[in-house]
N, C-alpha and C positions, 0 to 999 in steps of 0.2 A: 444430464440434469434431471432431478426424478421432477414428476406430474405430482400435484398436488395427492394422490393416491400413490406413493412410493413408488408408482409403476415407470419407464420408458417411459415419454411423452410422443407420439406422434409426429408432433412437429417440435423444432429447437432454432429459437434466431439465434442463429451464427452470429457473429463479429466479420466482421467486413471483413474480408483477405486479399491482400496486395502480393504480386510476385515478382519478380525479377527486378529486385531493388537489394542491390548492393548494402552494405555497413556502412561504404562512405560516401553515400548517393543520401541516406534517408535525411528528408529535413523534418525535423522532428517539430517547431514551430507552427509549421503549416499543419501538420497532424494534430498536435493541441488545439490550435485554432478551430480546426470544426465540432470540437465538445464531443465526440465518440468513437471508441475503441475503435484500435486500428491495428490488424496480423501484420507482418511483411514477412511473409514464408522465404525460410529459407534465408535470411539477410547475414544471418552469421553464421554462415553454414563453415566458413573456414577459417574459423578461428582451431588451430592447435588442439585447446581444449575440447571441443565439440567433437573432431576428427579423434580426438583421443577416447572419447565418453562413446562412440557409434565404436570403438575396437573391442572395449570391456571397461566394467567400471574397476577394474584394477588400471588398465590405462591412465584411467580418468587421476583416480589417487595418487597413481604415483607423480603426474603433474602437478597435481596440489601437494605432495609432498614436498618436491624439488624447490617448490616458490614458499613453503614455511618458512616465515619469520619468524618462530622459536614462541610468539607468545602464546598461552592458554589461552583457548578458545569458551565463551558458554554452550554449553550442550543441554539440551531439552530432554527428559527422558519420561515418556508415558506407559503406564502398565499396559499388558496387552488387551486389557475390559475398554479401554477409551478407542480403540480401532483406528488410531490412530489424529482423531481429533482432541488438540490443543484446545481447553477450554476451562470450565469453573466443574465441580463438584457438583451433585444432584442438586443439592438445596442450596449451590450458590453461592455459600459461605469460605470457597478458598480453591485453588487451582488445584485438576486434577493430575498433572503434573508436579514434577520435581526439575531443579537446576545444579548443577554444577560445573567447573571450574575441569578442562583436562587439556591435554596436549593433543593438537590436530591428528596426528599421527594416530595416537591412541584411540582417536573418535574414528576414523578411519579403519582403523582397523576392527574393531567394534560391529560397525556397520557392514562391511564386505563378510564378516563372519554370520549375520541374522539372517535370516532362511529370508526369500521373497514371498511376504506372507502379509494381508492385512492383519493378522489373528497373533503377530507377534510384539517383542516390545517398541515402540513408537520411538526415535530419535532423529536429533536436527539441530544441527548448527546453525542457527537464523543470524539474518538482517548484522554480518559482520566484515567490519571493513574492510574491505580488501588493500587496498594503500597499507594500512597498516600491520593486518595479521598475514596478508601473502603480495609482499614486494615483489614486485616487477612481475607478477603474474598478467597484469594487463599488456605487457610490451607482446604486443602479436592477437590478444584478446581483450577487444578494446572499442566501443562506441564510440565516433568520432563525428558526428553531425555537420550533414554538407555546410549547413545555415546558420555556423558558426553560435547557435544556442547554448554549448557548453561552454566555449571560450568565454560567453558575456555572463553565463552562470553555470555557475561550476556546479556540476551534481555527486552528490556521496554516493559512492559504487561498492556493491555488498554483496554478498556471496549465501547463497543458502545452499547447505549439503544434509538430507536424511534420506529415511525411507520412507516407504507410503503415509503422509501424514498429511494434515489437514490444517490449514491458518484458517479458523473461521471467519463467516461475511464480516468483515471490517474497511474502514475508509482510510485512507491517509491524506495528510493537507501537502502533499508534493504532486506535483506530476510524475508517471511513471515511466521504463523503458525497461520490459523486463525480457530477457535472453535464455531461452531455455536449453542450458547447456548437454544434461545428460539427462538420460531419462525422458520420462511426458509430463506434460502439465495438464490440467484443466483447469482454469479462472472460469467462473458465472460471473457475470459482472452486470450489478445495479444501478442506475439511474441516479445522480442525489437524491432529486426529489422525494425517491422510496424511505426515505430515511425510517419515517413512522410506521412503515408497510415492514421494516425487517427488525422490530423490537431492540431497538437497541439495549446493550447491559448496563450494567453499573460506568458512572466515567473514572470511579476509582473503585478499589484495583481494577486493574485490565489483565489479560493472560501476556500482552508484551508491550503495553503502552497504550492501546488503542481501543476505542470499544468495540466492543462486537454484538452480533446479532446472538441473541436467544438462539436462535428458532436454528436444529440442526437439518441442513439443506439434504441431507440423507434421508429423512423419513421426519418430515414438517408435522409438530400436531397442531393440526389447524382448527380444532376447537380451542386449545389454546392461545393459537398468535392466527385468527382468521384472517386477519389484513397479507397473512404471506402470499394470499395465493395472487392478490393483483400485485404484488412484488415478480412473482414467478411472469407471471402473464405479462410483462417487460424484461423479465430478464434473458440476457444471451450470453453463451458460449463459447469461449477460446480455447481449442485445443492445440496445443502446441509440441510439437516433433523437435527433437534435439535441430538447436540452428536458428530458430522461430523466434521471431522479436515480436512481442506485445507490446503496443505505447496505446495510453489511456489517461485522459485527466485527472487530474485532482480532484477527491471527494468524492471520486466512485466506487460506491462499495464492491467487493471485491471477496470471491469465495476461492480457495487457493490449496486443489487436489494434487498432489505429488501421486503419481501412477505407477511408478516402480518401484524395484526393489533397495536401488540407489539413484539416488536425483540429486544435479546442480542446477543453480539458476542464480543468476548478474543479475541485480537491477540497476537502473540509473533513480535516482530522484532530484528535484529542481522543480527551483519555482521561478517562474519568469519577471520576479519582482527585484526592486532592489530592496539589497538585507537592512536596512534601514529602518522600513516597514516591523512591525511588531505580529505575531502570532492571532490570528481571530480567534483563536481556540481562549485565548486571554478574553477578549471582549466578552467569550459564552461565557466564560466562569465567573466574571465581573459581573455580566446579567443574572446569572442565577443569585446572587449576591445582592442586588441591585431592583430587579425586576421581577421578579418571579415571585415575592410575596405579596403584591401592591393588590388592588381591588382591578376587576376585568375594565374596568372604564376608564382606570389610569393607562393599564397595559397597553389597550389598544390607542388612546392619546396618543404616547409612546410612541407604536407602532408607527403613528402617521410621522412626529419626529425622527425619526429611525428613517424612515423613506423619503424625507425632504434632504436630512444632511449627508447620508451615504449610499442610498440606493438608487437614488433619480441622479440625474444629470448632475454633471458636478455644477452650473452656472445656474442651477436651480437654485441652491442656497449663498449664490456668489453675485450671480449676475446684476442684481441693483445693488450693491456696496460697492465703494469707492476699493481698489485694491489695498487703498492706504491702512483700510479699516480690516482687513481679508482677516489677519489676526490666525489663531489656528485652522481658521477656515481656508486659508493658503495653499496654493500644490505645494504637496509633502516633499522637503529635500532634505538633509542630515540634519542643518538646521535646525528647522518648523518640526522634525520629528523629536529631536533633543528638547528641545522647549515643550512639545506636547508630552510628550513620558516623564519630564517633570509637574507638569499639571496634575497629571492622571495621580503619581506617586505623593505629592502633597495631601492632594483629597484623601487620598488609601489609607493615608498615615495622621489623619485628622486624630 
């Protein structure tokens, strides 16, 4: 992670590192539970794939060819000037990438032919379903949580294959479990709270759905985005060796360096709620809609409404009414949610 002067920093907080915990030993529950990044070195060290990726990354390919299910895959393709960071165009106005449509094979092949170079063209298969575009590749490589957290919520499991590229600081509203198959990783990983500390972009376009931070974590200009550096001054580091399982809460931002010259990497995503529950990314988009042009003395009014009915105690806004009266103020169950999503949608459609 560089120093707010481009340079090696001195010191670098680590992410906590856990060992000699098995694939089907990790309870991933308990790890969510205490709100920060958690290594478990080494936990998938024998999956197939991993043993295949530590032989050559032809190894690696040809196991991922065996398990193609025949569909086209999207591939990412960055001129060699982007150095491999995914992101917008100088002034902003449009990604500095291109996308297309090819047969994994072909991607694959593609890739084991590019020199191992930062200085060459950028490419990568992101965030693709494995279930679907490589069947039965999980039978052998495969997260299976002691504390039965997958069983009660099933998590979408994705596959990312390029060379040295870069997913800029971005957050996602899942939990994560990412498996560092072939190659090295490095994640920096942000705090929420930093949010304002790592300039977020535009919420639409995004470079793959999510916003990202401005500010390129390779050489910060911090006369421009000065809040980065108390961003940096909590951030830590996960470096992770083919095997290495990353798990980290939802809504930490998250910097995502691929170190080789061919890289895989599993994630899990899941959220511990029931799917009933609606997106809060919805409620932000509703407020900016909503809230964000009122006068500062509504806002903060607001505010205080805002922390009586969802952010204090739920029996804060419950505990003197009669339950009979509870109304959408009710624990949420399919229900009370179908009846509140039509609320919401009447008013929308006023």
């Amino acid at each position: 992670m560089p120093s707010v002067d481009g340079t090696k920093p001195s010191r670098v907080r680590r992410t906590e590192t856990r060992s000699g915990i098995a694939a089907d030993a990790i309870a991933v529950g308990a790890i969510i539970a205490q709100g920060r990044p958690v290594i478990l070195k080494g936990a998938a060290s024998d999956w197939p794939l991993v043993r295949a990726g530590r032989t050559s990354p032809s190894a690696a390919a040809a196991m991922l060819r065996e398990a193609d299910g025949g569909r086209p895959v999207i591939v990412y393709v960055g001129d060699p000037a982007i150095r491999g960071r995914f992101h917008y165009t100088p002034d902003g106005t449009a990604m500095n990438f291109t996308s297309e449509r090819a047969a994994l094979g072909a991607v694959l092949d593609r890739l084991l032919a590019l020199p191992d170079s930062d200085e060459t063209v950028s490419l990568y298969v992101g965030s693709t379903d494995l279930d679907l575009f490589l069947p039965g590749l999980r039978d052998g490589n495969d997260i299976v949580p002691c504390d039965g957290t997958f069983a009660d919520h099933s998590p979408l499991a994705s596959i990312w294959i390029g060379n040295r590229t870069i997913a800029a600081t971005h957050w996602d509203m899942s939990n994560n479990l990412a498996v560092c198959v072939a190659g090295h990783r490095r994640f920096t990983l942000f705090p929420p709270d930093q949010a304002s500390n790592l300039y977020p972009g535009p919420i639409d376009p995004t470079p793959a759905g999510q916003v990202v931070s401005m500010v390129d974590l390779r050489k910060p200009d911090l006369e421009r985005y000065p809040r980065f550096a108390d961003a940096l001054a909590v951030a830590e580091v996960a470096d992770l060796s083919p095997g290495d399982v990353l798990i980290y809460p939802a809504l930490w931002w998250h910097h995502v360096e691929a170190l080789d010259g061919f890289n895989i990497l599993v994630n899990y995503w899941w959220n511990s709620v029931p799917a009933y529950l609606d997106s809060p990314m919805t409620t932000l988009l509703h407020g900016l809609l909503s809230l964000r042009g009122r006068p500062d003395s509504e806002k903060q009014a607001w505010r205080a409404m805002f922390d009586h009915y969802l952010f204090g105690p739920h029996d804060t806004a419950t505990g003197h009414l009669a339950p009979a009266v509870h109304g959408p103020l009710a624990t949420l169950d399919p229900v009370t949610a179908r009846r509140l999503r039509a609320m919401v949608a009447q008013k929308l459609n006023r």
